[in-house]
C-alpha positions in Angstrom: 29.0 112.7 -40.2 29.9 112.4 -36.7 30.2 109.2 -34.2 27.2 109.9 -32.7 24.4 109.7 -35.7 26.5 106.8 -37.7 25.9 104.7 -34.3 22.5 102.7 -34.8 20.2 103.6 -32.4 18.7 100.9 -29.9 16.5 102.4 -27.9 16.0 101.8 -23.6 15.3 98.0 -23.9 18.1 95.8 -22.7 18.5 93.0 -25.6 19.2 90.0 -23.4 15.9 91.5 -21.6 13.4 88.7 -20.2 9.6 88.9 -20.9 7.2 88.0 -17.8 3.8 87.6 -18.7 2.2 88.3 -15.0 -1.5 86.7 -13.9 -3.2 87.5 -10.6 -4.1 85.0 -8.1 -7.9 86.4 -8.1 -8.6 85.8 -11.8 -7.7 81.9 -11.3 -11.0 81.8 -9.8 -12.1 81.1 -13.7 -11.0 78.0 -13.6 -12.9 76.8 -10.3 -12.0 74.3 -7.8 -9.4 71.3 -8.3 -7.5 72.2 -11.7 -4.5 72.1 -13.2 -3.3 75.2 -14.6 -0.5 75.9 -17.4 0.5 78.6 -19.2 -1.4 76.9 -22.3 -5.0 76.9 -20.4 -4.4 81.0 -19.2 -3.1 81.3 -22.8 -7.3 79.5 -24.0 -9.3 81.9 -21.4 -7.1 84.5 -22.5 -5.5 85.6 -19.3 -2.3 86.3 -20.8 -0.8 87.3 -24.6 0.5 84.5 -26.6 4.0 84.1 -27.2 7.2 83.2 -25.5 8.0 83.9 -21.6 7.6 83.1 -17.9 4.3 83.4 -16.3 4.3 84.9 -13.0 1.7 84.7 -11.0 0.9 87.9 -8.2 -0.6 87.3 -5.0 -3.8 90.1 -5.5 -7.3 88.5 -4.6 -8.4 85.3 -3.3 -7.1 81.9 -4.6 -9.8 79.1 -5.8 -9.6 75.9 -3.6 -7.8 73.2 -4.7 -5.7 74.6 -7.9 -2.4 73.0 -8.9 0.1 75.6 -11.2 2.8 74.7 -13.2 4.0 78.1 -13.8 7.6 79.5 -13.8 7.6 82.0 -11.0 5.0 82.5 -7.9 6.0 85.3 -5.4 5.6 84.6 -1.8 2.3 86.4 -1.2 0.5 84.1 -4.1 2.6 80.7 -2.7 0.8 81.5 0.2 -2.5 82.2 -0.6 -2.4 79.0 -2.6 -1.4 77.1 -0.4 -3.8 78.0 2.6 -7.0 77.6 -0.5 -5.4 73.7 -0.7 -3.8 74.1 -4.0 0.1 73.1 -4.8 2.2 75.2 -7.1 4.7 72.9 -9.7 7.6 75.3 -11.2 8.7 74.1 -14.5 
Protein backbone atom coordinates (compact mmCIF):
# COMPACT_ATOMS: atom_id res chain seq x y z
CA UNK A 1 0.00 0.00 0.00
CA UNK A 2 1.62 3.18 -0.64
CA UNK A 3 2.63 6.30 1.86
CA UNK A 4 -0.06 8.18 0.94
CA UNK A 5 -3.36 5.89 2.01
CA UNK A 6 -1.42 4.30 5.19
CA UNK A 7 -1.12 8.12 6.45
CA UNK A 8 -4.36 8.87 8.65
CA UNK A 9 -6.28 11.37 7.26
CA UNK A 10 -6.94 14.64 9.36
CA UNK A 11 -8.94 16.72 7.48
CA UNK A 12 -8.53 21.00 7.05
CA UNK A 13 -8.85 21.81 10.79
CA UNK A 14 -5.68 22.82 12.48
CA UNK A 15 -5.57 20.68 15.93
CA UNK A 16 -4.21 23.34 18.20
CA UNK A 17 -7.25 25.40 16.41
CA UNK A 18 -9.18 27.88 18.94
CA UNK A 19 -13.05 27.98 19.09
CA UNK A 20 -14.71 31.61 19.31
CA UNK A 21 -18.13 31.56 20.09
CA UNK A 22 -19.11 35.22 18.57
CA UNK A 23 -22.31 37.39 19.97
CA UNK A 24 -23.42 40.67 18.44
CA UNK A 25 -23.66 43.84 20.30
CA UNK A 26 -27.43 44.26 19.12
CA UNK A 27 -28.81 41.13 20.65
CA UNK A 28 -27.45 42.31 24.28
CA UNK A 29 -30.37 44.41 24.10
CA UNK A 30 -32.14 41.13 25.86
CA UNK A 31 -30.73 41.72 28.76
CA UNK A 32 -31.86 45.49 29.18
CA UNK A 33 -30.28 48.32 30.89
CA UNK A 34 -27.46 48.00 33.83
CA UNK A 35 -26.38 44.19 33.76
CA UNK A 36 -23.72 42.19 34.09
CA UNK A 37 -23.13 39.82 31.34
CA UNK A 38 -20.99 36.45 31.30
CA UNK A 39 -20.60 33.88 29.04
CA UNK A 40 -22.91 31.79 31.53
CA UNK A 41 -26.02 34.29 31.27
CA UNK A 42 -25.65 34.31 27.01
CA UNK A 43 -25.03 30.53 27.55
CA UNK A 44 -29.19 30.76 29.76
CA UNK A 45 -30.94 33.02 26.86
CA UNK A 46 -29.23 30.93 24.56
CA UNK A 47 -27.11 33.34 22.64
CA UNK A 48 -24.34 31.08 22.16
CA UNK A 49 -23.67 26.96 22.10
CA UNK A 50 -22.56 25.45 25.22
CA UNK A 51 -19.23 24.31 25.62
CA UNK A 52 -15.70 25.47 25.88
CA UNK A 53 -14.20 28.78 24.14
CA UNK A 54 -13.81 32.58 23.99
CA UNK A 55 -16.81 34.67 23.49
CA UNK A 56 -16.36 37.52 21.22
CA UNK A 57 -18.50 40.01 21.01
CA UNK A 58 -19.04 42.10 17.29
CA UNK A 59 -19.81 45.53 17.14
CA UNK A 60 -23.29 45.10 14.73
CA UNK A 61 -26.38 46.98 16.15
CA UNK A 62 -26.91 49.28 19.01
CA UNK A 63 -25.57 48.56 22.53
CA UNK A 64 -28.15 48.64 25.67
CA UNK A 65 -27.29 51.40 28.20
CA UNK A 66 -25.44 50.66 31.04
CA UNK A 67 -24.16 46.90 30.39
CA UNK A 68 -20.92 45.57 32.01
CA UNK A 69 -19.21 42.29 29.91
CA UNK A 70 -16.88 40.01 31.20
CA UNK A 71 -16.14 38.38 27.99
CA UNK A 72 -12.69 37.29 26.47
CA UNK A 73 -12.41 39.39 23.36
CA UNK A 74 -14.41 42.75 22.24
CA UNK A 75 -13.24 44.26 18.86
CA UNK A 76 -12.89 47.87 18.60
CA UNK A 77 -16.21 48.78 16.91
CA UNK A 78 -18.29 46.96 19.93
CA UNK A 79 -15.66 48.64 22.76
CA UNK A 80 -16.95 51.56 21.39
CA UNK A 81 -20.34 51.30 21.05
CA UNK A 82 -20.31 50.10 24.61
CA UNK A 83 -18.75 52.46 25.87
CA UNK A 84 -20.65 55.65 24.32
CA UNK A 85 -24.27 53.46 25.70
CA UNK A 86 -22.38 53.83 29.41
CA UNK A 87 -21.47 50.28 29.74
CA UNK A 88 -17.76 48.91 30.73
CA UNK A 89 -16.35 45.84 29.25
CA UNK A 90 -14.15 43.38 31.93
CA UNK A 91 -11.78 40.77 29.90
CA UNK A 92 -11.22 37.71 31.83
Amino acid sequence: MSLVRRLPKRGFYSLFRKQVRIVNVGSLAVFGEGVTVDAAALQERRLIRSGTGVVKVLGEGEAPKGLTLKVGRVSASARNKIEAAGGSIEIV
